[in-house]
N, C-alpha and C positions, 0 to 999 in steps of 0.2 A: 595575551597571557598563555601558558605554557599548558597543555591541555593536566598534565601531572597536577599543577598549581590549581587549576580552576577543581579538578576532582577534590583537591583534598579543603578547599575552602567550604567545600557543602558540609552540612550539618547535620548525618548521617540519621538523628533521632528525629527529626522533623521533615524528614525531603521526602517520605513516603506519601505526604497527603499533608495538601492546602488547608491554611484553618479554614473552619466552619464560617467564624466570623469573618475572615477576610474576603472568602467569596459570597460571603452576605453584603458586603461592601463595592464589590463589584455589580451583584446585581442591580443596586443602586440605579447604575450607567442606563440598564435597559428602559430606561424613560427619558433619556437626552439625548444632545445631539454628539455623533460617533463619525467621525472621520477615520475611513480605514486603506491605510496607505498597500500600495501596491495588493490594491482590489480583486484582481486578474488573478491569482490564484487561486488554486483550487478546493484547499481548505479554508482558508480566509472570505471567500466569495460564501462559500455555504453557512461559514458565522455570520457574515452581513445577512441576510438574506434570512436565517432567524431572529437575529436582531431587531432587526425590521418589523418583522410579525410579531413580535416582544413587544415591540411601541416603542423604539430609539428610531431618532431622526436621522437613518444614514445616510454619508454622504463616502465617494473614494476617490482614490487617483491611482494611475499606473503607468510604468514608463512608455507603454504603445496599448493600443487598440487590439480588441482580440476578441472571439467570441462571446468569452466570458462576459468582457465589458459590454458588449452590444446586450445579449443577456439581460444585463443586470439594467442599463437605461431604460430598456421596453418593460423591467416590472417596476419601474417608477424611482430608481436611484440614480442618483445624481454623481456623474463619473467624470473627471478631467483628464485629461491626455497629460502626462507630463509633472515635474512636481516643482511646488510653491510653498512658501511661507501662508501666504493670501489663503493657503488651504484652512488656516486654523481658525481664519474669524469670525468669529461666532461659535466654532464646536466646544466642546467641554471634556471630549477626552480623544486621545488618539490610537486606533488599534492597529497594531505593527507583525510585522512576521518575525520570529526570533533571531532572527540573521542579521536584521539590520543598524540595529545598537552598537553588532560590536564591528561589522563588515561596512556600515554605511554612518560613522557616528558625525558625521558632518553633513548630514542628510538635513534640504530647508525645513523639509516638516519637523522632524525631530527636535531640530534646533528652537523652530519657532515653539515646541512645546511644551519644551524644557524651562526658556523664558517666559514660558506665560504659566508655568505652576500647571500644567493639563496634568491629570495622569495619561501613564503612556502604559499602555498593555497589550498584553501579544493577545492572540487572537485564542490560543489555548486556553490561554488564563481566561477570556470571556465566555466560552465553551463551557469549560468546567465551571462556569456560574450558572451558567443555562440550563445546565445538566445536573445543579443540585436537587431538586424537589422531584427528580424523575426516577424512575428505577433503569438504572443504566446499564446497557448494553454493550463491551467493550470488545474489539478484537485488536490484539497486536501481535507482535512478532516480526522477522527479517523479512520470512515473503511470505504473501498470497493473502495480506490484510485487507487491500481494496476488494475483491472478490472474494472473499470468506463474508466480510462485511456487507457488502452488497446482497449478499445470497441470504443472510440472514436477513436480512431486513426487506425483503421477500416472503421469505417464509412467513414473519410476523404478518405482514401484511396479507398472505392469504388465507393465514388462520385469526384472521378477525383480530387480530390487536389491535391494530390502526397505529404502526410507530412516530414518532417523530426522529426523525435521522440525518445524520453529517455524515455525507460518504465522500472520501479522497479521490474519486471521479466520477464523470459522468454515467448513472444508470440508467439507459435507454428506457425500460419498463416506468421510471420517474420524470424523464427528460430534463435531468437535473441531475444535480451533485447532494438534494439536501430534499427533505420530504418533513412535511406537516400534518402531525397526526392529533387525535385527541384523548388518546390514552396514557396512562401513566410511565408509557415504554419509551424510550429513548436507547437507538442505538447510534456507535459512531466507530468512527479508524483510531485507533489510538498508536501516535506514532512516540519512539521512543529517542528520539533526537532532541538535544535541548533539554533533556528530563520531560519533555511536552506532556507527557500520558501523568506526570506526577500531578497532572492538575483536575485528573476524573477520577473518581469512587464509583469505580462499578460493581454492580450487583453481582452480576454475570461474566465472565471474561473468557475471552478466546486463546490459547497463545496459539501460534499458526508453527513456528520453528524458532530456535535462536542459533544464530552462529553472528560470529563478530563484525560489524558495521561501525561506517562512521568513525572512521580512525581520527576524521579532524575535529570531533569533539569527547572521545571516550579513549582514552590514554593507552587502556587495552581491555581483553576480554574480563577483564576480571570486574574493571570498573562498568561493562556492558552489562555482565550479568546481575550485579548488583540493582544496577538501575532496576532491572526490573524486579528482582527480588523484593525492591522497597513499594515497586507498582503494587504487586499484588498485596503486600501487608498493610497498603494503602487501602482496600477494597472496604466496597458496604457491609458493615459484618452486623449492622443495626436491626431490629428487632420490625420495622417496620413495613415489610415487604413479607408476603407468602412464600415466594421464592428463596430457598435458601442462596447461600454464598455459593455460589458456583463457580468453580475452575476448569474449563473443558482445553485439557494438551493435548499435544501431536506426540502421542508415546514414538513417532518415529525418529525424533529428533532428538538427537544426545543432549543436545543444548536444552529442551524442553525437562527430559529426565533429569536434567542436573540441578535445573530453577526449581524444579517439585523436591528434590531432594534435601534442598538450600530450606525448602518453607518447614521443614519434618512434619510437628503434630500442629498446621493450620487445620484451625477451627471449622472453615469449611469444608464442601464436598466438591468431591474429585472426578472428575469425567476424562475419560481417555478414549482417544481415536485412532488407529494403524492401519493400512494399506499393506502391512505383510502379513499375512495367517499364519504364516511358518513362523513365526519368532514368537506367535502368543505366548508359549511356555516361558519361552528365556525371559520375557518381559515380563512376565506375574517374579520369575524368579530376581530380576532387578526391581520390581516396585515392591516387593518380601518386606525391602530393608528399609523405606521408608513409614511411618508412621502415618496411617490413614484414619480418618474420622470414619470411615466404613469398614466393615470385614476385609473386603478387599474394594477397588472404584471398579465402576461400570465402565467396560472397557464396551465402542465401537469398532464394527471390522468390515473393510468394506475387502470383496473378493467377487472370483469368476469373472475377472477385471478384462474387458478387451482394449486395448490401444492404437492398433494399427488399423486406420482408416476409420476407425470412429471411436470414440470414448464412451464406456459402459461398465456397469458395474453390479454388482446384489450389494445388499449391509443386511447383517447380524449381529445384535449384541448382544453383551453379557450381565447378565443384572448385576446388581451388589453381591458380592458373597461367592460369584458362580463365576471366576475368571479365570480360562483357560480351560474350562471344563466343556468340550465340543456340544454333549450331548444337553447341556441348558445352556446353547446359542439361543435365540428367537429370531428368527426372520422380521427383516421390515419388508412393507410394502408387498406382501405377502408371499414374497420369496421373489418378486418378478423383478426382471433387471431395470436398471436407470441409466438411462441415457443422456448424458449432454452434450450441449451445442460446442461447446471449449473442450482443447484437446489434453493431453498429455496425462500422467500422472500425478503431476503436481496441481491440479486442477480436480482430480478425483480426491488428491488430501483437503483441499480448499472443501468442497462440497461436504463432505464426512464430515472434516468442523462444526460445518454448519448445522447437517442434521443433528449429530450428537446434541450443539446450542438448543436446537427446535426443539429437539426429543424432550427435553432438561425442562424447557418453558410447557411442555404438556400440549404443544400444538400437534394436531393432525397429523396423521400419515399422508393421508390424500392432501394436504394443503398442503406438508414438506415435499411430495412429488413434483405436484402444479407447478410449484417457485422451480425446482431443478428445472422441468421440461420447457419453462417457459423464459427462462434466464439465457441471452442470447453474451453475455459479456459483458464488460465495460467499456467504455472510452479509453483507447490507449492498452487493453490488455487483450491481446491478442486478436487485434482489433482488424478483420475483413474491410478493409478501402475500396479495394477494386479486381473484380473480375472480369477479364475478358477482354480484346482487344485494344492495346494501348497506344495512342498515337504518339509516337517521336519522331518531330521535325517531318522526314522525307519515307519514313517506315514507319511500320506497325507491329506491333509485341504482344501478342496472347499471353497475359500474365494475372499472377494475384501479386497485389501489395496489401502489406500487412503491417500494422504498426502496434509497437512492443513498448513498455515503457522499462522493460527490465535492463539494471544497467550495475547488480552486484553477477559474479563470474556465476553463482551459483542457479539463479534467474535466468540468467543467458542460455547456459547451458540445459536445462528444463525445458527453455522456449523452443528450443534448436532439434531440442529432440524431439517433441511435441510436435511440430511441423515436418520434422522426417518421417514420425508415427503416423501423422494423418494424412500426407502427401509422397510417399514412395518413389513414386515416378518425376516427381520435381527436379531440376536441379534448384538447388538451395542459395541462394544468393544472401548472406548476411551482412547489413550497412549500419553497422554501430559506431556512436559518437561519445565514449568516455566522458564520464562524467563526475567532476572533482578530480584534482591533482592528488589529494592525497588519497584519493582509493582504488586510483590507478597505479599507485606505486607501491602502497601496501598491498595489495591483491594482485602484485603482476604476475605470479606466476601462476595462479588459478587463471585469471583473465587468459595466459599462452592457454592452457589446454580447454578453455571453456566453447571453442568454437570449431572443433574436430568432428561435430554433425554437419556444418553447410559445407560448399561445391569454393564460392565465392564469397572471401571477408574483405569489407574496407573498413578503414579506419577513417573516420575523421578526426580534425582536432579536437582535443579535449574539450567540454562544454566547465565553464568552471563554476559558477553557480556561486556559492558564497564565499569564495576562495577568489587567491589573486595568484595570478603566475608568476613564481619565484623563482624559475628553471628548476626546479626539482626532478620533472619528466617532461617526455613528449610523444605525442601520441604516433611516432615517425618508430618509436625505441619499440612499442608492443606489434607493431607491424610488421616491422622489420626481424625482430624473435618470433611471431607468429609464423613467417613467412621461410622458415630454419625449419619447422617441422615435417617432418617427412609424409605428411596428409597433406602438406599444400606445396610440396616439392614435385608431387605425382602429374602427370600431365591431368590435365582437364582440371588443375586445381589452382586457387590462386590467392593470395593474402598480401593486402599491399594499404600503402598510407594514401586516402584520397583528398586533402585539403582540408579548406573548411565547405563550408555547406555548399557555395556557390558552385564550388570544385567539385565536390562531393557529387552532385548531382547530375554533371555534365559526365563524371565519368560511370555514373549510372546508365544515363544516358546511352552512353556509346555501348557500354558491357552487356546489356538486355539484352535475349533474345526468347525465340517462341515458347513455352512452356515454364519458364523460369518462376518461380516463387522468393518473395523478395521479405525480407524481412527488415523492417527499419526500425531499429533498439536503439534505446537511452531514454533519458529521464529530463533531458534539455529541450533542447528546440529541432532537435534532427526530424522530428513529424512535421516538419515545413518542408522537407525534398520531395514527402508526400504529396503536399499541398499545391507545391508547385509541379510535378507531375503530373496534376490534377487540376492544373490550370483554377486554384482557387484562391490565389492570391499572394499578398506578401508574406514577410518572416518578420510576425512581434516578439517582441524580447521574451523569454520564458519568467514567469515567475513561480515561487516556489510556494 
């Protein structure tokens, strides 16, 4: 179906928020048995596994073996390698990843669930069941959701909330992807693919940035922005919770200013965060014209920023009523600077979300510091693998490897600078694996300049994920334009197509040398170059 077609089939007065009764209906499931196909990912994995503690009988399968899945057998779920009909006999409903209805609609499970009358539901939809009775904690946006989200739910937990949480990776401080709390907090990733976030009512909400994604399922920006337009009209606006309706944006994101603009006179209250001092003014004088439930919103600011070799910052904000006005800033954290273990700028906006979030829920100062100084990353975001001596074959390579999961141009280029920032002296080595056909074609000419901080780019083939290769692109064509640039025409510089992963690796391999820092980005399965440079094993299929 023609992404135009599928846009204009929704039902624009109702796509903002699930009925009541329907996910009254789902909650139903959380006392049966729940077969959840392609288990191994990483939101999907973290609904099982509340599921589970809900009191549903889960059981999963996925097309290879993976951490995840090993994971998931040691706390007592029942995992198969591989997929079967035989999977359904006996479950009574089946939870699926939104991809695979319309990319795998000849899938055995599916098939077999269709003829046995099972409901079939994506894992969103059982989420937003999970998540009804809770006061919800939501973060979305294009980037820095896994890490806004992680860091909040942090915070909550060192200012004594005790959350229950779905996060879109692994948190080291959790040792999981998913946490079990006992108070009425729940936070989670709200991704905006699929409509997925149309299936939460949160209390609270993050947006991190918006610029255009997802071209193979949102026609164009107009239909992106919408989406979330109808996210947030969707929100708790119920009388039931202490906490008002909370909207905390990135006033530095145009896309962010444009969706608050879109909402005018929402009933809730408004929270804003900025990383430039210098624009406060212009910004009070662009948020003038929107219609605020407050005087003016409480704008966050984080400043006296360092970046080069370490990441650091002060925050001050502005109450209600007093925005722009220097001399009623307040100091947080009593004017003393914050330090974290994550580099870059786009990492200090991540952090500022979050405290704004904490600020808004009435947690601690001292407990919002703790979470920053103790918050070392996530799984896959910017993620230290190895330092120091590395053995290849017949030689040895003093290196860091680093694995990124960023794979829109905008992300990339964050990551790259961030690693220039915290590493100077490095040469910069970047092994990115394109991911999806169509957002490598749509964003090709961001993707050319998005890699003009590293020394060394390869390319591998495109990773395709829910997509099937059409010849549309190939990952030979950004390479090869990259490779045109007068930053990798220069000696000592180099941009070239390196296969697929096999290839990929071998020509890592050979390009290494002493002091190098290596950055392995995408969203696929390129963190198995890692794995195998690290002599840890095979390459399981990615899932999403």
């Amino acid at each position: 179906m023609e992404r135009a077609e599928r846009e204009s089939r929704i039902n624009t007065e109702t796509a903002g928020a699930i009925a009541s009764d329907q996910q009254a209906d789902l909650r139903t499931l959380l006392s049966k048995r729940l077969h959840f196909m392609g288990i191994g990912g990483q939101g999907i994995s973290a609904v099982a596994r509340l599921a589970q503690a809900a009191g549903a009988l889960v059981s999963g399968c996925d097309r290879a073996p993976s951490a995840t899945t090993r994971e998931l057998i040691a706390e007592g779920i029942t995992v198969t390698i591989g997929h079967s009909a035989q999977h359904l006999q006996g479950q009574e409903a089946l939870i699926i990843t939104p991809a695979v209805s319309s990319l795998q609609p000849d899938q055995e499970e599916l098939i077999a669930a269709q003829r046995q009358g099972l409901p079939i539901v994506t894992w969103q939809e059982l989420l937003g069941a999970l998540t009804r009775d809770y006061c919800l904690l939501s973060v979305c946006g294009v980037h820095g959701k896994g890490t806004t989200t992680s860091l909040l739910a942090l915070m909550l937990v060192e200012g004594g909330l005790d959350p229950t949480c779905a996060l879109g990776a692994v948190v080291p401080a959790f040792a999981a992807n998913y946490r079990l709390g006992t108070s009425h907090f729940f936070v989670n990733e709200a991704d905006e693919f699929n409509h997925n976030f149309w299936h939460y009512h949160p209390r609270l909400t993050v947006v991190t940035s918006i610029e255009y994604e997802h071209p193979e399922f949102f026609a164009d920006y107009e239909a992106f922005l919408r989406a979330f337009t109808l996210f947030i009209q969707g929100m708790d606006l119920s009388e039931r919770w202490p906490l008002p309706p909370t909207l905390v944006m990135n006033a530095d994101s145009p896309g962010c200013l444009e969706l608050r603009a879109r909402l005018d006179a929402w009933p809730g209250r408004t929270v804003f965060y900025t990383v430039a001092p210098e624009a406060i003014r212009e910004k009070a004088e662009q948020l003038a014209s929107i219609t605020f439930k407050e005087e003016s919103p409480p704008l966050f600011e984080a400043h006296d920023l360092e970046l080069e070799g370490e990441t650091s910052f002060r925050v001050r904000w502005y109450a209600e009523g007093s925005q722009g006005l220097s001399q009623q800033a307040r100091p947080l954290f009593g004017g003393e600077k914050v330090a974290l273990h994550i580099p870059g700028l786009h990492n200090v906006q991540n952090a500022l979300g979050a405290i704004a979030a904490a600020h808004s829920l009435g947690i601690a100062e001292e407990a919002i510091r703790r979470a920053l100084e103790r918050f070392h990353g996530t799984r896959r975001r910017f993620e230290i693998r190895y330092q120091g001596p590395l053995p290849l074959g017949e030689r040895t390579c003093d290196v860091i490897l680093i694995d990124d999961y960023a794979h829109h141009p905008t992300a990339i280029a964050a990551t790259l600078t961030a690693a220039r920032q915290r590493y100077p002296q490095r040469r910069l080595v970047a092994v990115y694996q394109p991911h999806m056909y169509s957002r490598t074609k749509v964003f090709f000419e961001q993707f050319v300049e998005a890699f003009d901080e590293a020394d060394i780019v390869m390319i591998s083939d495109i990773f395709p994920a829910r997509e099937r290769d059409t010849g549309l692109i190939h990952a030979r064509e950004l390479a090869s334009t990259l490779a045109q640039r007068p930053r990798f025409r220069a000696k000592e510089r180099l941009a070239l197509y390196s296969g697929d992963l096999a290839q990929t690796e071998a020509e890592l391999r050979q390009r290494l040398r002493d002091g190098d820092l290596v950055l392995i980005m995408g969203a696929g399965d390129i963190y198995t170059v890692t794995e195998h440079l690290l002599g840890e094993g095979g390459r399981p299929q990615h899932q999403e």
